[in-house]
C-alpha positions in Angstrom: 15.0 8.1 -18.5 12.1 10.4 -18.6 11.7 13.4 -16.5 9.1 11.7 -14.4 10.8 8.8 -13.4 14.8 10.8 -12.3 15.7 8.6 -9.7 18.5 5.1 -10.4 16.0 4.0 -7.0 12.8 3.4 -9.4 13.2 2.2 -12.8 9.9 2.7 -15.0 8.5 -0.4 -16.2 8.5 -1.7 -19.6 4.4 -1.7 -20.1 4.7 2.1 -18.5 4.4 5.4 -20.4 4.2 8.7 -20.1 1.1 10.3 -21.1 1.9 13.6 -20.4 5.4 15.0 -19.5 3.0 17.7 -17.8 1.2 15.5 -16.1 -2.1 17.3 -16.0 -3.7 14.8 -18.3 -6.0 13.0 -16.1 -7.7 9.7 -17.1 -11.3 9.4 -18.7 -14.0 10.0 -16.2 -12.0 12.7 -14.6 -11.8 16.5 -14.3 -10.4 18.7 -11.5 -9.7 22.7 -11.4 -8.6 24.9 -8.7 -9.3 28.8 -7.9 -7.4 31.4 -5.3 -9.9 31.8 -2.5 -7.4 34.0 -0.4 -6.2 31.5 1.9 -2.8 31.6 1.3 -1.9 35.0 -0.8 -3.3 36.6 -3.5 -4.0 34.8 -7.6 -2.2 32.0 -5.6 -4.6 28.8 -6.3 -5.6 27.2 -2.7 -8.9 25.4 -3.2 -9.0 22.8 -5.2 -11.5 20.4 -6.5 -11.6 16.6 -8.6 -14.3 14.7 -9.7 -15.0 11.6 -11.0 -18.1 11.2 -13.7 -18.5 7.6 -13.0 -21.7 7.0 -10.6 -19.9 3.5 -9.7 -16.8 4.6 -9.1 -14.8 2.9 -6.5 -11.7 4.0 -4.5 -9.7 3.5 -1.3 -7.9 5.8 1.2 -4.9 5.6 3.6 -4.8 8.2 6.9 -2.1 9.4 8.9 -1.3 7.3 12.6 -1.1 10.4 14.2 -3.0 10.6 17.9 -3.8 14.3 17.0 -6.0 13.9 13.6 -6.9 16.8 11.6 -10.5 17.9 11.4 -10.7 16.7 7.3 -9.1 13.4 8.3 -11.8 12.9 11.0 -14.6 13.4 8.9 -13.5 11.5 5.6 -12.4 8.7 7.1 -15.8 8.6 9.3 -18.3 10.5 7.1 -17.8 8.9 3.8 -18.1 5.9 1.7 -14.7 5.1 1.7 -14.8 2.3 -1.3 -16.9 5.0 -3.2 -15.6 8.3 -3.5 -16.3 10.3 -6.2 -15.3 13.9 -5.3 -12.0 15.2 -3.5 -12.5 19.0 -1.9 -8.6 19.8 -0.8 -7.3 23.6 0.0 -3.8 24.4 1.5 -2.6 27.2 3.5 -4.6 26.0 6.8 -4.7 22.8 7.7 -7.9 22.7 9.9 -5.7 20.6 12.8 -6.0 21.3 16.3 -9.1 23.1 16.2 -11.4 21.2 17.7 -15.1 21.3 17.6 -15.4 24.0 15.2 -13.3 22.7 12.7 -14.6 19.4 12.5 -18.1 21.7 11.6 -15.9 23.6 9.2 -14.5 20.2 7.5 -18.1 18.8 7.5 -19.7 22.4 5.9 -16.6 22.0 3.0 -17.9 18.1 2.2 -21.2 19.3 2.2 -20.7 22.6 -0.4 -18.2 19.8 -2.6 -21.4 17.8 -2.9 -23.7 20.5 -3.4 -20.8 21.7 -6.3 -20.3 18.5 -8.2 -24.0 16.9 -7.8 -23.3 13.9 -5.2 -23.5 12.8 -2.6 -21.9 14.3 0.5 -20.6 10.5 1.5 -19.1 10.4 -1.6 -16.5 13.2 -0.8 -13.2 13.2 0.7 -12.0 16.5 1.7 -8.5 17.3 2.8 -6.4 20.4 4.0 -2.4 21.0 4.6 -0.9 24.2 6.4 -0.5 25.9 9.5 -1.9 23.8 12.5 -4.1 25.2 15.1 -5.8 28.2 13.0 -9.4 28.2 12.0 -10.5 27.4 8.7 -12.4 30.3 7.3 -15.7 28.1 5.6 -17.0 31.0 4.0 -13.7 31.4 1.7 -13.3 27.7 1.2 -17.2 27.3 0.4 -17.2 30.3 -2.3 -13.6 28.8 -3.9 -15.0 25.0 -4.3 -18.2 26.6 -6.0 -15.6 28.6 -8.7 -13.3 25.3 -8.7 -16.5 23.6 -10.6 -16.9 25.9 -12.9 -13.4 25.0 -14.2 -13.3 21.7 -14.1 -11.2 20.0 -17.3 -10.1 16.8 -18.2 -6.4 18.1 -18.2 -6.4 19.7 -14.5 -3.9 18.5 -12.8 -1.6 20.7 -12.9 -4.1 23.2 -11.2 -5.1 20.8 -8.5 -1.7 20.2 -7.1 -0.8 23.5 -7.0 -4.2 24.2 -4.8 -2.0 22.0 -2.4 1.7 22.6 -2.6 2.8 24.7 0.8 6.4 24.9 1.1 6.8 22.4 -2.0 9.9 24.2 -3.8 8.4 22.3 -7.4 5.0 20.5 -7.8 4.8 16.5 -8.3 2.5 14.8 -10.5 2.0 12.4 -13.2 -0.2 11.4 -15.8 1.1 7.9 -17.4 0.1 5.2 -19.6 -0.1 1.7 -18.8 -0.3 -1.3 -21.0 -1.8 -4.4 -19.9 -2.9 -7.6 -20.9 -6.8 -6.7 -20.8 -6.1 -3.7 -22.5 -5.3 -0.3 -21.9 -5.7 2.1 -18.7 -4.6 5.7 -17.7 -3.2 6.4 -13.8 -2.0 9.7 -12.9 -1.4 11.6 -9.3 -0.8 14.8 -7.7 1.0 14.7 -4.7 2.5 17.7 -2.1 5.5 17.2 0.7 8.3 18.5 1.6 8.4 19.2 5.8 6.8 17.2 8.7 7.7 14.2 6.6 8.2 11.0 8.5 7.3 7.4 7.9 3.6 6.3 8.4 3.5 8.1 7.1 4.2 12.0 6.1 3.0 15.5 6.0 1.5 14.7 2.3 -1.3 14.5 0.5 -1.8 12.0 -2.8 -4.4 12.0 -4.8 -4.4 8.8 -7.6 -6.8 8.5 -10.3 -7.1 5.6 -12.8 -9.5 4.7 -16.0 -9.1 0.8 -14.9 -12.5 -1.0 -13.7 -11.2 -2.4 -10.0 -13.3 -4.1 -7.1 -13.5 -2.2 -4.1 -11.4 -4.7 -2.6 -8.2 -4.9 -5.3 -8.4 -1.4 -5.2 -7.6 -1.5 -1.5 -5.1 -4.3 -1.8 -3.4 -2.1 -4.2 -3.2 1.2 -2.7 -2.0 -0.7 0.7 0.9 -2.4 -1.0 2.2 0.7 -2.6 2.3 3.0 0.4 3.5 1.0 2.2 6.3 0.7 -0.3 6.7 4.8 -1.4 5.1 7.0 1.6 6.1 4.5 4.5 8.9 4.6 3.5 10.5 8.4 3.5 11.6 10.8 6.0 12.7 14.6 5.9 12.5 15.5 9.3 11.2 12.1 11.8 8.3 14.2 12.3 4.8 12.7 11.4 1.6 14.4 10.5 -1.9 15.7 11.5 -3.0 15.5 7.8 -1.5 12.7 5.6 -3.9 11.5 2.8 -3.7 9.5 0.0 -6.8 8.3 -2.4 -7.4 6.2 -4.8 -10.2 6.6 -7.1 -10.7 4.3 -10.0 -13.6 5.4 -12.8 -14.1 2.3 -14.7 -14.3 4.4 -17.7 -11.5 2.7 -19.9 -13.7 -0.5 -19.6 -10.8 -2.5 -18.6 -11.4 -4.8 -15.8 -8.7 -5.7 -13.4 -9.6 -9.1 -11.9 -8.0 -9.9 -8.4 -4.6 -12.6 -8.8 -4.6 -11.7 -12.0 -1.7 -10.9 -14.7 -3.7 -7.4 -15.1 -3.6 -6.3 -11.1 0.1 -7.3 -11.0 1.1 -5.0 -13.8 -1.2 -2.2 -12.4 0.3 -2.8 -9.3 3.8 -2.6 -10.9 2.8 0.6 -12.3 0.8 2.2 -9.2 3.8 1.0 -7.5 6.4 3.0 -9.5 4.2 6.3 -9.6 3.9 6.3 -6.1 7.7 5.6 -5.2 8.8 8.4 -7.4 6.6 10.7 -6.2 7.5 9.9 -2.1 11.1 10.3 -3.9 10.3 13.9 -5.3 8.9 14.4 -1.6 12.5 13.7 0.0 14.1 15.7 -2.5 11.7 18.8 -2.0 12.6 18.4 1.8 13.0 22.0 2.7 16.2 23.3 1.7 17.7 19.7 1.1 20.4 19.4 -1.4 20.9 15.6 -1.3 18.9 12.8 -0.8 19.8 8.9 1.0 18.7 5.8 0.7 19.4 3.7 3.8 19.2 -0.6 3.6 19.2 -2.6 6.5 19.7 -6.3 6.2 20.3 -9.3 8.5 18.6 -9.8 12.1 14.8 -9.5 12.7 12.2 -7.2 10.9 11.4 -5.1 13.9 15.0 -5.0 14.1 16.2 -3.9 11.0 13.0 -1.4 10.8 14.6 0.2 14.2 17.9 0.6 12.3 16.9 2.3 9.1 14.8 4.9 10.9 17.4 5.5 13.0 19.9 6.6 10.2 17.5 8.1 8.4 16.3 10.5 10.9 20.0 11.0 12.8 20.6 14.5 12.4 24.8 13.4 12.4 23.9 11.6 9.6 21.6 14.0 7.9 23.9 16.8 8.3 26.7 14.5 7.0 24.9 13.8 4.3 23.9 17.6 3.2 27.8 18.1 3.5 29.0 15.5 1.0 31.0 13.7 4.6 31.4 10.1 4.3 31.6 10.0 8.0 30.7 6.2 8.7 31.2 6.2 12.0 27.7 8.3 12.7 25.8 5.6 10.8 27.6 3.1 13.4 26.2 5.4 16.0 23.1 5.7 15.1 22.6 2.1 15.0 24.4 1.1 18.1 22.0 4.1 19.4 18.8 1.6 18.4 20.1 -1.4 19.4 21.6 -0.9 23.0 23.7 -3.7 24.4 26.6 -5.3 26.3 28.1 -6.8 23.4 30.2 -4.9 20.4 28.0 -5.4 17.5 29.7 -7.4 14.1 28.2 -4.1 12.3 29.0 -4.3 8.0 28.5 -0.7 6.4 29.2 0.5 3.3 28.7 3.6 1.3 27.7 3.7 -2.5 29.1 0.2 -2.5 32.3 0.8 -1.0 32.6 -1.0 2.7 34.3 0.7 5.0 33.3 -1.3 8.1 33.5 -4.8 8.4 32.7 -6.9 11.4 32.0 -4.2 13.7 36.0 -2.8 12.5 37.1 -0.4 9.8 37.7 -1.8 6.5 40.4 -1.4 4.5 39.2 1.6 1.1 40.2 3.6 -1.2 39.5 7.0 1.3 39.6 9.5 -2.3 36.9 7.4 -3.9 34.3 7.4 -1.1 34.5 10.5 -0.8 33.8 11.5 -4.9 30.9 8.6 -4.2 29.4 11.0 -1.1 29.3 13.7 -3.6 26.6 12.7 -5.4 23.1 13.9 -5.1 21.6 10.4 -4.7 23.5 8.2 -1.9 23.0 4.5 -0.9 24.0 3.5 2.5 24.1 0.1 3.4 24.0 -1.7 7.1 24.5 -5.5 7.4 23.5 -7.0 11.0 24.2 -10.1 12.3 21.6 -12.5 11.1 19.6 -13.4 7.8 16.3 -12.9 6.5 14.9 -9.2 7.3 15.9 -6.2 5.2 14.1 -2.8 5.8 14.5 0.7 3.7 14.2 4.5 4.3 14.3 7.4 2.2 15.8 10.5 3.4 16.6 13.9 3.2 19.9 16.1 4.2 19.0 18.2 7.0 20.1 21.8 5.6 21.2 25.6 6.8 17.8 26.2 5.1 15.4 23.6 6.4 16.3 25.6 9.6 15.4 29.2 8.2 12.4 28.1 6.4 10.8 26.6 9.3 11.7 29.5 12.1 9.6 31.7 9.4 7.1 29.1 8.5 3.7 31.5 10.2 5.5 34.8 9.8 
């Protein structure tokens, strides 16, 4: 297992490689640097810049569902060329949310000085920001940093540009990997940040994904859909969702590999873009702040709004979260939860078991070996399963503890 891909819940496909256990590498047609422009504290990188080289570069994006958007959000999802992005501008330490009027001029003044910096178009950037909501941007300082971030641009900065985002990230996520396929081969790497305000649809994160692959607008799309909704849908730290959530796609074209739609090629991208991006919303949960352990919880049987209802339910219990930080094998809060989303008259012929082991059958304790759950709800990585009455649906969450220390570090989180 490589250090990238740490996690029994994604296994690293065979036509998969790491390029660079760094992951800074990024593919050809790429470069990206970052600068401290005093947004956060001092000779602590906050702005950050990438660029793609390609003029017919082609890309997709995914937003947050939140009814309170963030300025940045606003004005890339409505300002740009969406299926041509060539430039991300992203800073941390404010994330220009709840601020109205001016900061939808302040997000439109940092697209227009990332143009100006990498020579395109201002359509053709995406800017994003994470932080503290509801405190003005300073443009002046985030203007000044994205004119020094171009002036270090490298092929190998990634590294740089997700640290320019991490905020209460306790260890930065990225990867740069290498991925065989039929047509030939391609480079994908990403930078993501996340570790609070992290909730399904999908979390208080930002991704940024680059590839050397030559994609159509519209696989490119299909693609990034797919995977998020099967990586950054699907995590929780704290049920609480986003002003800011971001992830981009940008594809160069520089490997001169094509990926044609239904094609042998797009399913092992997509096997590979799917991968990245799981372990990465994995590495999210596992940042959540202060958490110690991480779940995974699998609801099968009855309808798909159903078993969607269930999983979220457990995942974001705080009984369950806090029996999950303390290594309890306390069933009887995942039966809670559950009867919780799915009021009735009726007892409920509710299965559950816990790394395998059932210990409730038929809505009724089952019969186990009490000793070895409990060594199973030790571990660091811990699979809860819920069976409803029913066939067909099956749903998934990822999830975090809910810690002494999530607590502390968000009572302290502005001062």
């Amino acid at each position: 297992m490589s250090s990238f891909f740490a996690s029994r819940w994604v296994q690293r496909p065979e036509h998969v490689e790491i390029a660079d256990e760094d992951g800074a590498a990024l593919p050809a047609g790429f470069r990206a640097g970052a600068v401290a422009a005093g947004l956060k504290y001092d000779d602590v990188l906050d702005v950050g810049l990438l660029v793609c080289d390609a003029e017919d570069a082609v890309s997709a994006a995914r937003f947050t569902r939140s009814g309170v958007l963030a300025a940045p959000v606003i004005v890339t999802s409505q300002r740009t060329r969406i299926d041509a992005l060539r430039v991300v501008a992203a800073n941390s330490g404010n994330a220009n949310a709840a601020t109205g009027a001016p900061g939808l001029a302040v997000a439109i003044a940092m697209q227009e000085a990332a143009a100006q910096a990498a020579g395109v178009e201002p359509d053709q950037v995406a800017v994003a920001s994470t932080g503290v909501i509801g405190i003005p941007l300073d443009p002046g300082r985030v203007a000044a940093g994205l004119a020094r971030a171009a002036q270090k641009l490298h092929d190998a900065g990634g590294d740089e540009l997700t640290e320019a985002i991490m905020t209460t990230d306790a260890f930065p996520k990225r990867a740069s990997l290498t991925v065989r396929l039929p047509s030939g081969q391609v480079r994908l790497s990403a930078q993501a940040k996340g570790a609070g305000m992290i909730e399904p649809r999908f979390a208080t994160m930002l991704c940024f994904v680059q590839t050397d692959a030559r994609l159509a607008p519209e696989t490119a799309d299909l693609l990034l859909g797919v995977c998020v909704k099967r990586s950054f849908d699907r995590i929780s730290v704290d049920g609480q969702l986003s002003t800011n959530d971001t992830a981009i796609l940008i594809c160069s074209g520089a490997s001169g590999v094509r990926v044609e739609p239904e094609s042998e090629d797009e399913l092992r991208l997509g096997e590979a873009l799917d991968a990245l991006l799981r372990m990465l919303a994995i590495m999210i949960v596992r940042d959540g702040e202060g958490a110690q352990r991480i779940g995974r919880v699998i609801v099968r049987g009855g309808q798909a709004e159903t078993v969607e209802r269930c999983a979220r339910a457990v995942a974001n219990s705080p009984l369950v979260k806090t029996a999950l930080h303390g290594a309890d094998p306390n069933w009887g809060r995942i039966a809670q939860a559950v009867g919780a989303a799915l009021p009735g008259t009726a007892p409920l012929a509710l299965d559950i078991a816990i790394e395998g082991i059932a210990v409730c059958c038929d809505g009724a304790v089952a019969p186990h070996d009490e000793d070895a759950l409990r060594a199973a709800a030790a571990a660091v990585e811990i699979e809860y399963e819920v069976g409803l009455p029913g066939a067909g649906a099956e749903s998934e969450v990822f999830f975090s503890d809910l810690s002494h220390e999530y607590v502390t570090i968000n009572a302290e989180y502005t001062t």
